[in-house]
C-alpha positions in Angstrom: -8.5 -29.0 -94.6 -4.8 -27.5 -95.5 -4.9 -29.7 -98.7 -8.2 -27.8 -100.0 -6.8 -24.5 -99.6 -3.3 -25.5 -101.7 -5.6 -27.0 -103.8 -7.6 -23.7 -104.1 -4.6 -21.6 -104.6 -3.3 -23.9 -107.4 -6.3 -23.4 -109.3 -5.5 -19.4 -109.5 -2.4 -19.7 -108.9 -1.9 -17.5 -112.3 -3.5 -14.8 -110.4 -1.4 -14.2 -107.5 2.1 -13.8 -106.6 4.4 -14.4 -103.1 6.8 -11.5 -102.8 8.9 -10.9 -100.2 10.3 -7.7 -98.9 13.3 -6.9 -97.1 13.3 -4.7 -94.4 15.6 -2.8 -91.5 14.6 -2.8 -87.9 15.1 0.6 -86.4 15.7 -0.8 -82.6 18.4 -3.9 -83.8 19.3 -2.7 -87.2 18.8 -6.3 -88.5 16.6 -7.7 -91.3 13.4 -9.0 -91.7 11.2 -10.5 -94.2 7.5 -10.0 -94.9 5.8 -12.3 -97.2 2.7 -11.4 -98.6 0.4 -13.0 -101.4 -0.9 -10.2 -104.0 -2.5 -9.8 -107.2 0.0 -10.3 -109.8 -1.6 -6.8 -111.3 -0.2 -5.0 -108.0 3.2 -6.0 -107.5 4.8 -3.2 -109.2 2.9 -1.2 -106.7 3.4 -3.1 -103.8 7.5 -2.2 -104.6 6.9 0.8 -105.3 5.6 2.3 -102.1 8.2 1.8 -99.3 
């Protein structure tokens, strides 16, 4: 089943982007990373927003 889904995401792959985004925890003050998979025509506002 996982090898029809990469295989479905290779296929449009053109269409969407990973991007990561750093962030700060408030409580530890340490990083964290949250990965997402968007449009490629809504990256710029996916940075832009915080």
């Amino acid at each position: 089943m996982a090898k029809k889904v990469v295989a479905s995401l290779q296929s449009s792959g053109k269409d969407f982007a990973k991007v990561i985004r750093m962030a700060k925890s408030p409580k530890t003050g340490a990083y964290t990373f949250k990965e997402e998979i968007i449009a490629t025509d809504k990256v710029k506002d996916y940075f832009a927003k915080k």
